[in-house]
C-alpha positions as CSV (number, residue, x, y, z in Angstrom):
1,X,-47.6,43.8,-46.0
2,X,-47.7,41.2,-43.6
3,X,-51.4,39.5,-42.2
4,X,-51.2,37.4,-38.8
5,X,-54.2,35.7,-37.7
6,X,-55.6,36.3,-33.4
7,X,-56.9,33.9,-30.9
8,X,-59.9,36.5,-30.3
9,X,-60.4,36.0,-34.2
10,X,-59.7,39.1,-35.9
11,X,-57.1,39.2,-38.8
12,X,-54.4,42.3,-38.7
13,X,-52.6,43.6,-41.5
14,X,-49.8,45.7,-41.2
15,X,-47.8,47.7,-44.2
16,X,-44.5,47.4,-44.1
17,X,-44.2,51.9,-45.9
18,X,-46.5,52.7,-42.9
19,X,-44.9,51.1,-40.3
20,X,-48.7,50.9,-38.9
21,X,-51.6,48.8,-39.3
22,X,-53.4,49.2,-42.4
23,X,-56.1,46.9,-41.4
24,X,-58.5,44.6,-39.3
25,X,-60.5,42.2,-40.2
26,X,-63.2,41.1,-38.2
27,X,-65.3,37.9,-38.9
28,X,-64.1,34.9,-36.9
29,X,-65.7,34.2,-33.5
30,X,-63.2,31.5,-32.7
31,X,-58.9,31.8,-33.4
32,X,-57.6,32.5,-36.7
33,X,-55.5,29.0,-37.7
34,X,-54.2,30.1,-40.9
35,X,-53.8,33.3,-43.5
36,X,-52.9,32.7,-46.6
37,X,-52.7,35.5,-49.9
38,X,-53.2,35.5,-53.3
39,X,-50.4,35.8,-55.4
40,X,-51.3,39.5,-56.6
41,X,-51.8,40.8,-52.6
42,X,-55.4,41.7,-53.2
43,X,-57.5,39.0,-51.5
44,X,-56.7,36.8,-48.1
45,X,-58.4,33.8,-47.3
46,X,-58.0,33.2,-43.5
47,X,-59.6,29.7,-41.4
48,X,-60.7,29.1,-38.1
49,X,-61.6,27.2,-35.3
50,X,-65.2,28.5,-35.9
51,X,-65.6,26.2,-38.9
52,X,-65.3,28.8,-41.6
53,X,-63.1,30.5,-44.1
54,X,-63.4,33.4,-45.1
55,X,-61.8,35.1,-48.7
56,X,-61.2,38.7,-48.1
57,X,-60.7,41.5,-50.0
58,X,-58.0,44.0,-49.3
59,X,-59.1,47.0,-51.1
60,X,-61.9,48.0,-49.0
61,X,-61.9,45.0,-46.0
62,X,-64.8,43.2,-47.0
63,X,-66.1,39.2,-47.1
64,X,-66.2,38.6,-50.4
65,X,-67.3,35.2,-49.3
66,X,-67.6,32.8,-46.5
67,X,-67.1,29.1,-46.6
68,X,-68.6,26.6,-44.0
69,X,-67.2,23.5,-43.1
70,X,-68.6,20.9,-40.6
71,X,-65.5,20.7,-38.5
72,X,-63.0,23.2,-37.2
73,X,-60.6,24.5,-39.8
74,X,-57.4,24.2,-39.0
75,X,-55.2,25.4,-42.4
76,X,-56.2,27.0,-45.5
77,X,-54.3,27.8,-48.8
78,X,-55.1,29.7,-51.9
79,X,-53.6,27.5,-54.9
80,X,-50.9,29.8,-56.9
81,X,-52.4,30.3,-60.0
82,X,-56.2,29.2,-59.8
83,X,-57.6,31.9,-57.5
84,X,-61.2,31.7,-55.9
C-alpha cells in the first residue's frame, strides 16, 4: 500500500494487488504535509497546514483521533515501536 497526502487535503491510499485505490480519507481543510504508518499497516497519522493531525485507522477509514496544534503542522511521525 502506498498513502500520499493532497493539497485539497484529502489522504489517498492505493493497494499495490488492486492496482486501484483502496481508499480516501477526508478530514484536512488545508494540504496534507506529511503521512506517516505504523509499523503493522493498520493506522496513518497524516499533518496539515490546518493545524491538526489526524491518526487514522485503515480498517474501516475512520479518525480515531484528532490532534490540534496552535500552528501549522508541517511533518508528523509515528515512533517505531511506541504506537499512539
Amino acid at each position: 500500500m502506498l498513502a500520499a497526502g493532497c493539497l485539497d487535503g484529502r489522504c489517498i491510499v492505493w493497494d499495490f494487488y488492486t492496482r486501484g485505490i483502496s481508499q480516501i480519507l477526508k478530514g484536512h481543510v488545508q494540504p496534507v504535509t506529511s503521512v506517516s504508518w505504523t509499523r503493522k499497516g493498520r493506522h496513518i497519522l497524516t499533518s496539515s497546514k490546518d493545524w491538526n493531525c489526524i491518526y487514522w485507522d485503515l480498517l474501516d477509514g475512520t479518525k480515531d483521533s484528532i490532534i490540534r496544534f496552535q500552528t501549522p503542522v508541517l511533518f508528523a511521525q509515528l515512533h517505531p515501536y511506541k504506537p499512539l
